[in-house]
Residue frames relative to the residue before (quaternion, step in Angstrom):
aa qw qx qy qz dx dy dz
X 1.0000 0.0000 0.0000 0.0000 0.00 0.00 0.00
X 0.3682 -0.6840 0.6078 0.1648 3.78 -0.80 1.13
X 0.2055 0.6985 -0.6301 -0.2699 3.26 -0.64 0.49
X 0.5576 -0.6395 0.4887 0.2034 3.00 -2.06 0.33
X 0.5817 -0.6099 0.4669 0.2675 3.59 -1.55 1.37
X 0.0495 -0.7401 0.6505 0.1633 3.60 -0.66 0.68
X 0.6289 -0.7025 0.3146 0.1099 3.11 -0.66 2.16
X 0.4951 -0.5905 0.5591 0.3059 3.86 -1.28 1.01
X 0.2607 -0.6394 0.5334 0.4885 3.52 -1.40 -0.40
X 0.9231 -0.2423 0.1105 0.2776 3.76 -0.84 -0.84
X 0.3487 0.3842 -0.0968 0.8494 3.14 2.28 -0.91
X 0.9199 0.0490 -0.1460 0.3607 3.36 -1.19 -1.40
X 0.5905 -0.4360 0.5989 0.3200 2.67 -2.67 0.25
X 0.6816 -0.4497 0.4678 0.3382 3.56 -0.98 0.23
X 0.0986 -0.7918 0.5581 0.2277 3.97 0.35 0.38
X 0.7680 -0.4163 0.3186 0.3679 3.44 -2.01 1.10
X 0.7709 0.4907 -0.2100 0.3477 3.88 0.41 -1.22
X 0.6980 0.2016 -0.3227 0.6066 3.49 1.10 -0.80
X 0.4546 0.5791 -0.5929 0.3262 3.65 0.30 0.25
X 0.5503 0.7103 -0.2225 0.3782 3.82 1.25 -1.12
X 0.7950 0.4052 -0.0909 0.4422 2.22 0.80 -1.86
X 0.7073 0.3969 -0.3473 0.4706 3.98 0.95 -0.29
X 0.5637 0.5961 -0.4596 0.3403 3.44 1.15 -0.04
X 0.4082 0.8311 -0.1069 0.3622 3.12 1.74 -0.70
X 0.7712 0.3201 0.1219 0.5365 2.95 1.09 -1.85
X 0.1807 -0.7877 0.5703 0.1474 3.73 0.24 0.77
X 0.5473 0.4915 -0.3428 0.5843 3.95 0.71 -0.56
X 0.7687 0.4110 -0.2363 0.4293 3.69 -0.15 -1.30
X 0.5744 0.6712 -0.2544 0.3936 3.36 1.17 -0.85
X 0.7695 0.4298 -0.1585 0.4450 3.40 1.02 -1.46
X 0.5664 0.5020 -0.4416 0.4819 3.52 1.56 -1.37
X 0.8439 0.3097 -0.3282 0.2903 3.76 0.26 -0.81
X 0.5086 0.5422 -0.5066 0.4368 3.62 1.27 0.58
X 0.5958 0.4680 -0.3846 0.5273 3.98 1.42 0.02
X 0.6017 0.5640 -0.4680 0.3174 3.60 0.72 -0.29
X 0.4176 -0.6428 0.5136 0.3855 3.86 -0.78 0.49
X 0.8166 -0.3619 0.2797 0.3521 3.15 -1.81 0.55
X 0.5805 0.5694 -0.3772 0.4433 3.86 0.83 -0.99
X 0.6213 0.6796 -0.1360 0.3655 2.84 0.56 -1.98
X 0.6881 0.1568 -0.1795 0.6854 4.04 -0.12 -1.10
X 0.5128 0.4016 -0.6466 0.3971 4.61 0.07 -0.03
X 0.6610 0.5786 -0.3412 0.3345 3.50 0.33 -1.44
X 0.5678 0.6316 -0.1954 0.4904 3.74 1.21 -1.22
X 0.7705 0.2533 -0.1435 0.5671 3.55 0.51 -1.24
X 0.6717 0.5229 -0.3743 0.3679 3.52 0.47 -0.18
X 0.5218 0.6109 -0.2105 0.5570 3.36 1.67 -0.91
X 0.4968 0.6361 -0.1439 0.5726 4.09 1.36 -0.89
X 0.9170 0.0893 0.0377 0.3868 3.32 0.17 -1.22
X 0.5577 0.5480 -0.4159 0.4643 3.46 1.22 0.13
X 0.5677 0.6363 -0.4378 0.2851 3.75 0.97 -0.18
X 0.8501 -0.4035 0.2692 0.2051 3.48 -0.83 -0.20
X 0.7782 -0.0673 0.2605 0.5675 2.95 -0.01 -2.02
X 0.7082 -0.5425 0.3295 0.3090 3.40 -0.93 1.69
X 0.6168 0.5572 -0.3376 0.4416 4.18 0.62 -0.48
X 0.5526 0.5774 -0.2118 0.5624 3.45 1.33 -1.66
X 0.8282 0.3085 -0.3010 0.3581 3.52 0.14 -0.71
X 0.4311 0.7173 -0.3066 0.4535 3.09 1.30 -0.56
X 0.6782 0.4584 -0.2784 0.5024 3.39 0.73 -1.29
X 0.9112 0.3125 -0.2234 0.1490 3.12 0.12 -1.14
X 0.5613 0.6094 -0.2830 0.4832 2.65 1.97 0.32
X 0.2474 0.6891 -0.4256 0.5317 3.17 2.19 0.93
X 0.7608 0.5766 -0.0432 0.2946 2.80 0.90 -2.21
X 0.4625 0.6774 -0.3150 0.4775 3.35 1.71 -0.49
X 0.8078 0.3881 -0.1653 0.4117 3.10 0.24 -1.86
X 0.5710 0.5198 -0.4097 0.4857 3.72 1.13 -0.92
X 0.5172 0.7433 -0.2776 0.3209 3.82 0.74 -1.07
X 0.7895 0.1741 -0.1520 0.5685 3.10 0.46 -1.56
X 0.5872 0.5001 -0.5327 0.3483 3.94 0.54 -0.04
X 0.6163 0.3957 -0.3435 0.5879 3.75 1.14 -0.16
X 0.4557 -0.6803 0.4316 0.3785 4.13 0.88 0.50
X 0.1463 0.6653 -0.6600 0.3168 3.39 0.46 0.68
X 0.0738 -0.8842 0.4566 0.0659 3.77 -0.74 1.30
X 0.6236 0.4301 -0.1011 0.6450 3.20 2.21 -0.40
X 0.4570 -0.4288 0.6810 0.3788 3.78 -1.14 -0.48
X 0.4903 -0.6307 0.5989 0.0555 3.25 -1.05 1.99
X 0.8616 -0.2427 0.1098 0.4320 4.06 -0.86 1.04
X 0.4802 0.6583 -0.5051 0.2845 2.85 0.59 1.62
X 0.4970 -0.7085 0.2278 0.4463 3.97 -0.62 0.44
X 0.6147 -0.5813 0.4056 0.3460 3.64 1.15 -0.01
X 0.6089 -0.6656 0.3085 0.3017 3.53 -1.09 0.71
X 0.2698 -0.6838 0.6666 0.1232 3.34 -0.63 1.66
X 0.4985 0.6720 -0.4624 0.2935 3.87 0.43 0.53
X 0.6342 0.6673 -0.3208 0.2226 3.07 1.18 -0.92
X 0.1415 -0.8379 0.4899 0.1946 3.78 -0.17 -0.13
X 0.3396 0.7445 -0.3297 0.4708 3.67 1.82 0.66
X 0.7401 0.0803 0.0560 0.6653 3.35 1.29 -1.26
X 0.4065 -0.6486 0.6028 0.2253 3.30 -1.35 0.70
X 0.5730 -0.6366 0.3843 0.3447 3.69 -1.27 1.44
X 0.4555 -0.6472 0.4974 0.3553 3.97 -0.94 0.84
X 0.7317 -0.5087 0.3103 0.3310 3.26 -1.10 -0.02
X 0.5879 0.4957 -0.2581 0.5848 3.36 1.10 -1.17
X 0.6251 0.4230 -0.4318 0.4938 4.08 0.61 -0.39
X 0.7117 0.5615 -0.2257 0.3568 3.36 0.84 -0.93
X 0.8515 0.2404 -0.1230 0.4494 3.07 1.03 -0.34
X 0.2546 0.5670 -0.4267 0.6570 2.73 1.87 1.30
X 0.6261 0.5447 -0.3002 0.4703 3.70 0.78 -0.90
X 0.7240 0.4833 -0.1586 0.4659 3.26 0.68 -1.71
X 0.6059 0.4173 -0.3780 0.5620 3.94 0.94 -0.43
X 0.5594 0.7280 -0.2919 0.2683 3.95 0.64 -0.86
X 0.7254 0.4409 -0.0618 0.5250 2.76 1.63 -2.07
X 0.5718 0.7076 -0.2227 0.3504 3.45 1.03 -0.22
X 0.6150 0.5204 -0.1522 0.5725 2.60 1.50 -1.58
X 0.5500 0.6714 -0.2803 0.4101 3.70 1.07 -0.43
């Protein structure tokens, strides 16, 4: 039996939990072997920027439920401020810049 690599996105590596958690899922598995590289970064980056160990948990429910309902992105979120390809837009930026304040 071959098994198959379930793919990184562009920045991140695929993290230990949602990797599980799509091997798991033959459906989830495929929507997120068709998503493009951006596409599953945006996915894992959304996952792992959160906080507290529950949060991630969820959303690494929320992933797998996501792509079985074709969900190809993260639903109102601002996208990966990781990237170093593109420079953050303004309207992200200054969402960021209010965030830290509030801190």
């Amino acid at each position: 039996m071959i098994k198959e690599e379930i793919a990184d996105g562009t920045v991140h590596k695929i993290p230990a939990d949602l990797k599980k958690a799509l091997a798991s899922d033959l459906i989830a598995r495929a929507a997120w072997q068709s998503l493009t590289p951006l596409a599953r970064n945006e996915w894992i980056c959304w996952t792992v920027t959160v906080k507290q160990q529950e949060t991630r948990n969820n959303h690494v429910k929320r992933v797998v439920s996501g792509l079985k309902e074709g969900m190809r992105r993260p639903c109102c979120w601002l996208g990966c401020i990781h990237r170093t390809d593109k420079t953050i837009s303004p309207s992200v930026r200054w969402i960021l810049d209010k965030q830290s304040k509030l801190k």
